[in-house]
N, C-alpha and C positions, 0 to 999 in steps of 0.2 A: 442627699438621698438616704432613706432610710435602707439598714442591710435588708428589708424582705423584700421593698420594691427593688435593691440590684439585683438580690437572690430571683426575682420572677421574669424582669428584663433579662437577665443571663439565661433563666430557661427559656422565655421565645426565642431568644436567638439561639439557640439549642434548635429548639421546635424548627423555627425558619430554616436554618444550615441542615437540619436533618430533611426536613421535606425535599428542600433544595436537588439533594445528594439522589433523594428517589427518584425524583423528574431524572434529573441528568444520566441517572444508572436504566431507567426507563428508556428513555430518548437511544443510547447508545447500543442496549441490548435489543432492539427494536430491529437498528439495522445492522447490530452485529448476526442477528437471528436472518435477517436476510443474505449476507453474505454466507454462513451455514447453508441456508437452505441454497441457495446457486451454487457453492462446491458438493453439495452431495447430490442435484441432480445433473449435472456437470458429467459427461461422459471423457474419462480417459481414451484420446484416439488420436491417430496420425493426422486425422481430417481436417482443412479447413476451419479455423474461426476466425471470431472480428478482428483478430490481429491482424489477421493475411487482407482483410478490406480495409482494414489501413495501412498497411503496408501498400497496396493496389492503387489506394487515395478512391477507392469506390467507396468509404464512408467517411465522413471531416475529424480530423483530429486538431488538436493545436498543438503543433511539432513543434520542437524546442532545440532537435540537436538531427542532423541525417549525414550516417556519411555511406560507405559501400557496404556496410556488415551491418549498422547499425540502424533504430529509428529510436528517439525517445519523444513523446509525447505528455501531455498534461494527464493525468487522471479526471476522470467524472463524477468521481464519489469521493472527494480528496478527503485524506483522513490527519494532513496538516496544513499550514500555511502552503508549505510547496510540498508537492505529492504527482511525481513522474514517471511513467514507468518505459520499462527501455528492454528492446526487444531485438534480436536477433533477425534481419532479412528474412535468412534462410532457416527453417525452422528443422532441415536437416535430420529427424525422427526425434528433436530436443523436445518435447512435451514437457518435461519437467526436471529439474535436478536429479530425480534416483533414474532417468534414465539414459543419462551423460555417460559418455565413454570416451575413453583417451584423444581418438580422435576431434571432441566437441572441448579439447582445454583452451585452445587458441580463441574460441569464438566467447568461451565461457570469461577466460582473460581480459578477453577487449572490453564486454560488456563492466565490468569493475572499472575495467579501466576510464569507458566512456562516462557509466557514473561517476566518477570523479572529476571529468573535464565539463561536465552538468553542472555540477553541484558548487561548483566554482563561478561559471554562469551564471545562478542561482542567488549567489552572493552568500553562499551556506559558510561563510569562514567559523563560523562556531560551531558549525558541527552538522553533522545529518548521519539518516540512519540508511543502511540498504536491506531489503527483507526478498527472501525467493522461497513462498509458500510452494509446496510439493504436496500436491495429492489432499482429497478429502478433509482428512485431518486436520490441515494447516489452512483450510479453506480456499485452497485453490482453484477455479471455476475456470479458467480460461487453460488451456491444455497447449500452450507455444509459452514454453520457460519465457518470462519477465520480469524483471528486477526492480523494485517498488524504489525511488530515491524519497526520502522523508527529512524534510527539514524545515524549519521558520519558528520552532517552538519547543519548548525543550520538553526531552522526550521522557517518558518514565521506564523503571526496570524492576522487574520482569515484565517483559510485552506481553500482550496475549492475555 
């Protein structure tokens, strides 16, 4: 091959891997713009959400791990191979991490702890990530603290 025909194959495949990167960067911030928009119309409150109807079993989840403090279920919107989130019974006034108090270590311990006995389950022996998005900012939408278990694919860093 002559060098200007590699020189022009080397640029579509530039071309290709660049468009490529649009779609993907498209596709993602699509529904990264939708998880935005559900944490900012997302009202902070002690009140009832779909947590407590799965916790109730009045709406189907695919439980993965139950014991008396505990429920972990599958995610809906899974953002890796395995993507579970695990949530406290008793919601207790826990709405999110900045509103934990000494009292709420115990429940907050178990939940690390229970993602670990998950994630083992899981068969994550390479590794997994835990994430507990707080408030607006970190696009939190569901107001009953929940702990994301993330594993099946290796992660990147910085998140977010």
């Amino acid at each position: 091959m002559n060098p200007s025909n590699k020189s022009r194959n080397q640029s579509r495949v530039g071309d290709i891997n660049s468009r490529l990167g649009v779609i993907a960067s498209h596709l993602s911030s699509a529904h990264m713009a939708s998880e935005k928009e559900a944490a900012v119309v997302a009202t902070p409150s002690d009140s009832p959400t779909i947590f407590d109807k799965i916790i109730n079993k009045e709406i189907p989840a695919t439980i993965v791990y139950e014991d008396d403090k505990v429920l972990a279920f599958r995610d809906i919107a899974p953002q890796a191979p395995t993507h579970i989130l695990l949530i406290p019974k008793v919601k207790d006034g826990l709405t999110g991490l900045s509103k934990a108090e000494e009292r709420h270590s115990v429940i907050l311990g178990h939940l690390l702890y229970t993602a670990k006995l998950v994630a083992k389950q899981e068969g994550l022996e390479d590794g997994f990530r835990i994430v507990i998005n707080d408030g607006p900012s970190a696009c939190q939408s569901v107001y009953h603290i929940h702990v994301h278990l993330l594993g099946g694919r290796q992660m990147n860093w910085p998140p977010g």
